[in-house]
Rosetta silent file (secondary structure, phi, psi, omega in degrees, C-alpha in Angstrom):
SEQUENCE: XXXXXXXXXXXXXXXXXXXXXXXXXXXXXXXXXXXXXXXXXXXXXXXXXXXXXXXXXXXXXXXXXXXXXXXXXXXXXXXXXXXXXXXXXXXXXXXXXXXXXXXXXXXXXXXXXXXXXXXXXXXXXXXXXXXXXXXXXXXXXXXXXXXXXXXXXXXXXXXXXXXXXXXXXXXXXXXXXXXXXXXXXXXXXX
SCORE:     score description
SCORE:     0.000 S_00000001
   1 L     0.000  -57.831  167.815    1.722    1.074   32.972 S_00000001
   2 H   -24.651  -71.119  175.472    5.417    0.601   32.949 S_00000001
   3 H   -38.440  -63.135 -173.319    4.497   -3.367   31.527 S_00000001
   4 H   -66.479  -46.087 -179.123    2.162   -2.278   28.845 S_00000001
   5 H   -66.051  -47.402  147.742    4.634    0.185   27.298 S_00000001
   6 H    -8.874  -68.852  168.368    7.250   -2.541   27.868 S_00000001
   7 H   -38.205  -76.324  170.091    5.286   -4.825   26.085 S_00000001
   8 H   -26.352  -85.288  151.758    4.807   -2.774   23.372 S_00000001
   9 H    -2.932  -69.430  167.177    8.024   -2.269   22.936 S_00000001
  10 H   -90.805  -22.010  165.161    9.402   -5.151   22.649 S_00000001
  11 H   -49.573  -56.399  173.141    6.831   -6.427   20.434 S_00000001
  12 H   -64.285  -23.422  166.714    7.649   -3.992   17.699 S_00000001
  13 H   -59.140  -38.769 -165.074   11.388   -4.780   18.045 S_00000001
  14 H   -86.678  -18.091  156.544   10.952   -8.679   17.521 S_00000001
  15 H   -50.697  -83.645 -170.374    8.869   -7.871   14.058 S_00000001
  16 H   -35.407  -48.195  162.177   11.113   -5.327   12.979 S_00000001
  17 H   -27.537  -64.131 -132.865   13.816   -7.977   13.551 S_00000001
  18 H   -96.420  -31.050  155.977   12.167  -10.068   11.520 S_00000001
  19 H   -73.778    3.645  149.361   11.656   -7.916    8.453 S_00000001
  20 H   -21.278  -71.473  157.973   15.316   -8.062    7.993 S_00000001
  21 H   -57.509   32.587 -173.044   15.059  -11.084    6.020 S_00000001
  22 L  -150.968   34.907  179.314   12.438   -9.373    3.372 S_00000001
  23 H   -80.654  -46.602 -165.824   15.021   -7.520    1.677 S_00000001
  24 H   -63.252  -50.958  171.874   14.382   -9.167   -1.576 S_00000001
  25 H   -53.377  -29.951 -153.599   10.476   -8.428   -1.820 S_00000001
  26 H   -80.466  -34.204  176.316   10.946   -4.845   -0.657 S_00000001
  27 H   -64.593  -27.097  179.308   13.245   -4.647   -3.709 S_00000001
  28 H   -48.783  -55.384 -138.502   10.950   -6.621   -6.172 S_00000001
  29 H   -98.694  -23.121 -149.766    7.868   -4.192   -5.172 S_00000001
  30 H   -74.843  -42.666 -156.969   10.419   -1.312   -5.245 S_00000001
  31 H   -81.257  -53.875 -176.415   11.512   -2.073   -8.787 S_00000001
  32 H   -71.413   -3.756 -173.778    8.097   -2.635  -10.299 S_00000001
  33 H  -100.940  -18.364  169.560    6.775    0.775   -8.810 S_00000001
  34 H   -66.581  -24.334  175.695    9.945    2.319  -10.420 S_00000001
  35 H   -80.247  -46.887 -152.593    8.603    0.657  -13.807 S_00000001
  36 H   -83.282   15.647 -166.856    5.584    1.817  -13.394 S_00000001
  37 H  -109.670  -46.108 -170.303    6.558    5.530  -12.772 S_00000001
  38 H   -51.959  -56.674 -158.613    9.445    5.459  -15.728 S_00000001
  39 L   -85.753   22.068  144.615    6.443    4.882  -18.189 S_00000001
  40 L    92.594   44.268  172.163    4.263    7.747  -17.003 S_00000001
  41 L  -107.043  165.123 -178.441    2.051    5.088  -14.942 S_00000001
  42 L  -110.288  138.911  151.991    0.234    5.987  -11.857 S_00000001
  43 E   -99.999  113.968  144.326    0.294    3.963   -8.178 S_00000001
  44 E   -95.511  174.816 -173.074   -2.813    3.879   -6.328 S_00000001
  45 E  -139.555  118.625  158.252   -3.462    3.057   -2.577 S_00000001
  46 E  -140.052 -175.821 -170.728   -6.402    1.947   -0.709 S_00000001
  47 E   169.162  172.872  174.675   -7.116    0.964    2.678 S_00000001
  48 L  -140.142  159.574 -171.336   -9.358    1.765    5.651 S_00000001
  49 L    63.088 -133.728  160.336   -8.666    2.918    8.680 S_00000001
  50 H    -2.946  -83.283  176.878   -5.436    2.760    9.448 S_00000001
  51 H   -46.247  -53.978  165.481   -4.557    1.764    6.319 S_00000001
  52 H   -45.102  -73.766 -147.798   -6.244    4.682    4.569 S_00000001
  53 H   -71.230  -20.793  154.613   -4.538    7.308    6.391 S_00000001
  54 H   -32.788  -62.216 -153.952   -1.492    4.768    5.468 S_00000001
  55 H   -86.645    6.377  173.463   -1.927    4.864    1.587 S_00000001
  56 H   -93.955  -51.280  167.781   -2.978    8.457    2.067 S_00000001
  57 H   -53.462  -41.938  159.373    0.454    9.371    3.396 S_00000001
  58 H   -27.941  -85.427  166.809    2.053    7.438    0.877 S_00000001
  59 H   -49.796  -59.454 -171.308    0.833    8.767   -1.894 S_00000001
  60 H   -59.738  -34.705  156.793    1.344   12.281   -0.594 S_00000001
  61 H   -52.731  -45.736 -162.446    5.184   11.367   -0.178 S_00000001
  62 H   -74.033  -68.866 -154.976    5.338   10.227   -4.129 S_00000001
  63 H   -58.379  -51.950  154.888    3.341   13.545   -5.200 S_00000001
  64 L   -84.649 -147.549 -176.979    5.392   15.776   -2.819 S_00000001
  65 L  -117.740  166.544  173.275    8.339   14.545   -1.809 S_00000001
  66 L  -105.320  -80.933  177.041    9.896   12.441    0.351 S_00000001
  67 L   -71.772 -111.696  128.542   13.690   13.074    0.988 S_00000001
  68 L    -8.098  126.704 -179.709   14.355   16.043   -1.432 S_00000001
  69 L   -56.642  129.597  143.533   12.642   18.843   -4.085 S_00000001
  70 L  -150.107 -151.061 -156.530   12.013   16.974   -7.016 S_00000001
  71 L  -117.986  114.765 -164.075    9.302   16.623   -9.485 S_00000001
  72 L   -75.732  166.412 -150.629    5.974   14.701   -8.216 S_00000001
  73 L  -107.956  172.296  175.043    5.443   11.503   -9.603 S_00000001
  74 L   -65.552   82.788 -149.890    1.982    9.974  -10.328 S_00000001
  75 E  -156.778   94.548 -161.882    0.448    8.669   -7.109 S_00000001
  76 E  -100.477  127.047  153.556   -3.599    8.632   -5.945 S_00000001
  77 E   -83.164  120.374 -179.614   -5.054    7.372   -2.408 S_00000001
  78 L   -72.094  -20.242  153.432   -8.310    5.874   -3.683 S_00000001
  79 L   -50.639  -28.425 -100.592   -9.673    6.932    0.127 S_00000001
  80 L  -131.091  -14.681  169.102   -8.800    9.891    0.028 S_00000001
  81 L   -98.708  118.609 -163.918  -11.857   11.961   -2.196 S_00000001
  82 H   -78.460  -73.639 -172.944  -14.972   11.658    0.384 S_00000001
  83 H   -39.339  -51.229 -155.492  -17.793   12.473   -2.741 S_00000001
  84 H   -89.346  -41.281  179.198  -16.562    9.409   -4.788 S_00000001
  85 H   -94.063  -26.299  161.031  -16.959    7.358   -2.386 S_00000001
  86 H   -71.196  -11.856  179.107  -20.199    8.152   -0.433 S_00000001
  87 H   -90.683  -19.706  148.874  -21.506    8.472   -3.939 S_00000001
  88 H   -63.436  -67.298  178.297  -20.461    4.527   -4.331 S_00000001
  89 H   -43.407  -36.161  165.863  -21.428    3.438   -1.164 S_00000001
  90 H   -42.659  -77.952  174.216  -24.497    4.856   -1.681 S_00000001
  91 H  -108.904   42.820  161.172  -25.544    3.421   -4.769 S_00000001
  92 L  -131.298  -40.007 -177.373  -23.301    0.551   -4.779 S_00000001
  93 L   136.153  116.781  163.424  -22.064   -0.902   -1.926 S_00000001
  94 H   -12.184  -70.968 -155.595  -18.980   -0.840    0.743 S_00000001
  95 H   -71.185   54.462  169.810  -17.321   -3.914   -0.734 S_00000001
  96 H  -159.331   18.654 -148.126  -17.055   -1.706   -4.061 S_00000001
  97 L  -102.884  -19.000  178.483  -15.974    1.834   -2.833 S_00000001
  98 L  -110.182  -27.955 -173.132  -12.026    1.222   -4.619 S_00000001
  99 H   -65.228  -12.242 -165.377  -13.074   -1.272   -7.159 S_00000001
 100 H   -81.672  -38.463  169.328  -15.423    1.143   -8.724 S_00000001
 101 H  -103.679  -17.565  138.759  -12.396    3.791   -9.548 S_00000001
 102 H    10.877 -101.957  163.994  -10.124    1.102  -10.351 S_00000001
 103 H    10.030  -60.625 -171.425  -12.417    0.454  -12.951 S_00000001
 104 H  -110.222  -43.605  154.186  -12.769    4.117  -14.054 S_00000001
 105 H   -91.598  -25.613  163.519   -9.487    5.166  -13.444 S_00000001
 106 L   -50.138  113.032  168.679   -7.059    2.321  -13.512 S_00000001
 107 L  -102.867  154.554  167.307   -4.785    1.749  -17.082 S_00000001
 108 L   -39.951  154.783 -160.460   -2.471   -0.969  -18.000 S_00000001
 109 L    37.589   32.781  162.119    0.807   -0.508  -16.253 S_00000001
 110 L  -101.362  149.385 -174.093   -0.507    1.335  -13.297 S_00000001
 111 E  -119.940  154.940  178.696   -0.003   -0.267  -10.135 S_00000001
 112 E  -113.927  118.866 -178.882   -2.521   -0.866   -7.090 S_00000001
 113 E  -105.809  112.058 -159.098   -0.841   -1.162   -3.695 S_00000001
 114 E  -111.152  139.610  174.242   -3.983   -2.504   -1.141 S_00000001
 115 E  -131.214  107.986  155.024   -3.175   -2.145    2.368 S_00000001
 116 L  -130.009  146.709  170.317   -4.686   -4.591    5.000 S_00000001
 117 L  -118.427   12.328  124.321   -3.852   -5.743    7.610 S_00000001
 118 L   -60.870  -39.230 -179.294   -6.017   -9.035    8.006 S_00000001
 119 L    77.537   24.080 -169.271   -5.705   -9.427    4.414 S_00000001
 120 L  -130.699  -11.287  166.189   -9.444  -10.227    4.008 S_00000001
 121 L   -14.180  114.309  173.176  -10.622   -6.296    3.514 S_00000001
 122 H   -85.012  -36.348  168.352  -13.268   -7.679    0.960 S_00000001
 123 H   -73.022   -1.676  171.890  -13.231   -3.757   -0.706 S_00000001
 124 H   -91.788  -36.972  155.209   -9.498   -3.844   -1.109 S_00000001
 125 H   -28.819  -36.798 -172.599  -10.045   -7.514   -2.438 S_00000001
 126 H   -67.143  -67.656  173.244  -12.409   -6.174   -4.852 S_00000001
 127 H   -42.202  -60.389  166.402   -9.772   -3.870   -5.985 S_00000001
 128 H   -59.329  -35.875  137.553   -7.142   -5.633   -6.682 S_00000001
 129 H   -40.692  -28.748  161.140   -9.301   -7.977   -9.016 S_00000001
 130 H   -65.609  -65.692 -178.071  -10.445   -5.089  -10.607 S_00000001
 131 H   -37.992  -50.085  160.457   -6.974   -4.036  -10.809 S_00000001
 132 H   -56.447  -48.445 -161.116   -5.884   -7.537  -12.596 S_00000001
 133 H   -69.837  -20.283  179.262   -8.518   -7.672  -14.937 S_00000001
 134 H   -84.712  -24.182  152.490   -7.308   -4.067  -16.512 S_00000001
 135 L   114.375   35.056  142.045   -3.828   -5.931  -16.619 S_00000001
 136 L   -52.026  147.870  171.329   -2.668   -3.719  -13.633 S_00000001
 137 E  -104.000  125.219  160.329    0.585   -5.140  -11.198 S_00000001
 138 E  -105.571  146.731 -172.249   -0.953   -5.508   -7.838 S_00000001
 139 E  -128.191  104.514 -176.046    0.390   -5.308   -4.400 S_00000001
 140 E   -89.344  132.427  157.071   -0.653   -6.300   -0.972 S_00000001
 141 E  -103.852   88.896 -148.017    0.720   -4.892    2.333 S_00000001
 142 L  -125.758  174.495  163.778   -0.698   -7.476    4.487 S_00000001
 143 L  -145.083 -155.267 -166.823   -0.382   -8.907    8.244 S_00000001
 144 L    26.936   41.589 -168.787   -1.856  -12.002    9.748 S_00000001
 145 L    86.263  -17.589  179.783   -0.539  -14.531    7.160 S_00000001
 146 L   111.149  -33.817 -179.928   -2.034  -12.363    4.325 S_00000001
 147 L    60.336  166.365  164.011   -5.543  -13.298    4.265 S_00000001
 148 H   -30.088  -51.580  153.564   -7.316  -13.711    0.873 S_00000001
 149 H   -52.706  -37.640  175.842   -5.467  -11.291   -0.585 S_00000001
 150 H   -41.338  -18.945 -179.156   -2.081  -12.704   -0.486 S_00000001
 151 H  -112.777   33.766  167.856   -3.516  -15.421   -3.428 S_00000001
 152 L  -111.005  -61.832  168.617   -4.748  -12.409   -5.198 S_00000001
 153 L   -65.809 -175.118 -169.154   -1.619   -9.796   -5.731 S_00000001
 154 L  -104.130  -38.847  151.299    1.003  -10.249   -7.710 S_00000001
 155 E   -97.181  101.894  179.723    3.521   -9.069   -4.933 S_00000001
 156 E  -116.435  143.089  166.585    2.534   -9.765   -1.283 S_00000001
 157 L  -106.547   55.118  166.816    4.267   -8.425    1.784 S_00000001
 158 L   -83.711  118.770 -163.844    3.484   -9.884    4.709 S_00000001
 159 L   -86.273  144.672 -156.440    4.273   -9.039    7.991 S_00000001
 160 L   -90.476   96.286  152.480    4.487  -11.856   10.366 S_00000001
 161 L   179.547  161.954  144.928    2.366  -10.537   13.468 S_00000001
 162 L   -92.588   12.135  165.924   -1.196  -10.711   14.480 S_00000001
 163 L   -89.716  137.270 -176.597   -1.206   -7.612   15.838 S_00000001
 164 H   -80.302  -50.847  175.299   -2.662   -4.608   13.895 S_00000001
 165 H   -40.450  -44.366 -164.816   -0.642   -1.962   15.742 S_00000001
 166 H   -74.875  -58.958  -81.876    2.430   -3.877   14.974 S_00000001
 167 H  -133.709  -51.542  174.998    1.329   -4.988   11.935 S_00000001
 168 H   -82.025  -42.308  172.127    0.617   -0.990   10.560 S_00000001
 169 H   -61.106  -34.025  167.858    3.764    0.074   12.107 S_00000001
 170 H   -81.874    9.034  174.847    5.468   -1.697    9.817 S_00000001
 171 H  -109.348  -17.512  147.849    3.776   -1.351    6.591 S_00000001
 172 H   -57.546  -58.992  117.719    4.786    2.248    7.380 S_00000001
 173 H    32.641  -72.959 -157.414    8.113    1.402    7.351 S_00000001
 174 H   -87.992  -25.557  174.077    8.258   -0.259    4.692 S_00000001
 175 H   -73.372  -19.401 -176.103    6.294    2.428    2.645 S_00000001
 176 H  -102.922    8.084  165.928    8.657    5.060    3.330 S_00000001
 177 H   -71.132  -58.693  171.836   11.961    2.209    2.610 S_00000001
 178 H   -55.934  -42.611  179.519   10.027    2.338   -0.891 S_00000001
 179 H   -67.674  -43.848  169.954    9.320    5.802   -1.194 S_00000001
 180 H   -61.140  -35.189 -162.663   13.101    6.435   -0.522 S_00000001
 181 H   -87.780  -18.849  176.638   14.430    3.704   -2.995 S_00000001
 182 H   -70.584  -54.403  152.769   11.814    5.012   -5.880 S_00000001
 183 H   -32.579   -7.166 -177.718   13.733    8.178   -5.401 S_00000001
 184 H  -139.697  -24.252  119.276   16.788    6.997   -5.879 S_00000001
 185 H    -2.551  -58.285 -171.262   15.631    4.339   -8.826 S_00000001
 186 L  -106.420   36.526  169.588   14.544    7.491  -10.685 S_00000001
 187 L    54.840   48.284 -171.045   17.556    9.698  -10.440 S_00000001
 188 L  -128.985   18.281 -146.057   15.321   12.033   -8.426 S_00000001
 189 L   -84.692 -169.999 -168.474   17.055   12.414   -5.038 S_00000001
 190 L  -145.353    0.000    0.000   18.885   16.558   -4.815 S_00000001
């Protein structure tokens, strides 16, 4: 047992080491979700699994807060209503369960942040093409090299692991690095 936690352990240190050297994207991604807030735009999130209850927490930081009482900002997990999406899967299809509100809810200058962590999620894929074609900024939170999305967003983060645990811990991380600097981007911290 002792090994396996060990293990662990040091696994997540030598990522996190390694996202040191990503300062510049996390500001990049940071900046355009700060544009897209200033102008009364909305950030969505999707994922699965993981990744859902990721971009679910997310989002619940911009709409409540993160650090401080302030005033919630515009910010939807596209998981996160169970009728809209069994009523897509149903009569559409898996690969279509975020592109379909995209579609229906996505406007210009709203941004879509897709969280995978293979980077080949073909329904987050979906989205974020959907998401371009409305002339959306797209974002991937990726692991394993990025997968298909990475030549899809606009922004990609990936973290360098093949591990999913590792791989998730750190796109947490990095969502609440963001959630703090859009707070302090928009004059909102108390």
């Amino acid at each position: 047992m002792h090994q396996i936690i060990q293990s662990h352990i040091k696994e997540h240190q030598d990522v996190l080491y390694t996202i040191n050297s990503f300062n510049d994207i996390i500001e990049k991604i940071a900046s355009t979700l700060i544009n897209c807030l200033k102008n009364d735009g909305t950030v969505y999130w999707c994922g699965n699994g993981g990744s859902a209850s990721d971009s679910q927490h997310l989002a619940g930081e911009l709409v409540g807060r993160f650090v401080g009482d302030r005033k919630p900002l515009r910010s939807i997990a596209l998981n996160a209503d169970s009728a809209v999406m069994t009523c897509i899967v149903n009569d559409y299809g898996y690969e279509h369960i975020f592109s379909r509100q995209v579609d229906g809810l996505g406007r210009e200058g709203d941004v879509l942040i897709g969280i995978t962590t293979s980077g080949n999620s073909q329904n987050v894929i979906n989205a974020l093409n959907a998401a371009k074609s409305k002339k959306m900024t797209t974002i991937g939170l990726l692991g394993k090299g990025g997968g298909k999305a990475r030549e899809v967003v606009d922004h990609a983060f990936v973290i360098p692991s093949n591990t999913t645990a590792r791989v998730q811990e750190m796109h947490i991380m990095v969502g609440h690095i963001l959630c703090d600097l859009i707070e302090e981007g928009l004059n909102l911290k108390s």
